[in-house]
N, C-alpha and C positions, 0 to 999 in steps of 0.2 A: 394688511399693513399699507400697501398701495394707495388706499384711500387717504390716509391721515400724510401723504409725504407734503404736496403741496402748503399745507398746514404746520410742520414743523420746519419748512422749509422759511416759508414768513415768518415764524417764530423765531427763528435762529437768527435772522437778517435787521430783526428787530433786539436782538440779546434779550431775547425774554429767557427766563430757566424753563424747561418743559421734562417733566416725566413721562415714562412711557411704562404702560401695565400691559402684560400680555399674559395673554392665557397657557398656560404651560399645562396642564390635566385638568378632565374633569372627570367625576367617578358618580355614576349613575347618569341623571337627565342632567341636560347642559344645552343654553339655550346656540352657544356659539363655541365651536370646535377649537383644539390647541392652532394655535397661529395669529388669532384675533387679535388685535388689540387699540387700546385709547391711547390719544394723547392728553395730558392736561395740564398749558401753563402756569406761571406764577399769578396770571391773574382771573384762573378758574377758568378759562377759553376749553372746550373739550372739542377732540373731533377724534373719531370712530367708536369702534362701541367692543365689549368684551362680553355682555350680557343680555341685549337687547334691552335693558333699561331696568332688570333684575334687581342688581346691586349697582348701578351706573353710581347713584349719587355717592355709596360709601367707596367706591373706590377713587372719584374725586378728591372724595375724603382723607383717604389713605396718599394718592398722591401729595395732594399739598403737604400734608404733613412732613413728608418724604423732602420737597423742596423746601419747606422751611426749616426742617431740621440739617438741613445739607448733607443727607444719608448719602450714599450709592447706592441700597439699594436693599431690596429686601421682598419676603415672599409671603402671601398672603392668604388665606380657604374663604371660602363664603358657602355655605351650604343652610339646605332644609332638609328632616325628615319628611317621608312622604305625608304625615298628619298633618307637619306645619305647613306646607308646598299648597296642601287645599284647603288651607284654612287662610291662608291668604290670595287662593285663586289661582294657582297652580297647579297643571294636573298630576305630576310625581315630583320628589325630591332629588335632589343631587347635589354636591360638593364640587365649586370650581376653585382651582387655585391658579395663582397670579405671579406673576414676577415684576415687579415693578423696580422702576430705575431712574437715576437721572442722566438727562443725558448732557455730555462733556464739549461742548463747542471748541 
């Protein structure tokens, strides 16, 4: 989390809207332990990572949606069975879930 402060720090000073996804479990292989997390503003700006770049794009994805819809907040899975993990070049499967939010200036 340390790393993305500088980054939502400018973000906030500029009034951009910024979500923040964080790794709350993950159940089998996972490439980044519960604590992880991205930030991503209103205009797709990312900084840290929650996957090493796994699901990076879909939880971008999820983000923005999140700021455009003006949610609070909501929770997320991304997972592979271990078939599908190596058949896209993975060497086991695992399920991460996410808590993403927006944050309140």
């Amino acid at each position: 989390m340390r790393e993305i402060l500088d980054d939502i720090d400018r973000w906030r000073r500029q009034a951009k809207k910024v979500a923040i996804a964080r790794v709350i479990n993950i159940e089998g292989s996972g490439p980044r332990d519960p604590g992880a997390a991205m930030a991503v503003n209103e205009d797709g700006e990312v900084a840290g990572s929650v996957s090493g770049g796994c699901v990076e794009g879909a939880v971008v994805g999820e983000a923005l949606a999140l700021i455009a819809d003006n949610a609070p907040g909501r929770m997320v899975s991304f997972g592979y069975s271990d078939d599908e993990a190596f058949a896209v070049g993975l060497t086991c499967g695992g399920i991460i879930r996410l808590y993403i939010e927006q944050l309140d200036w």
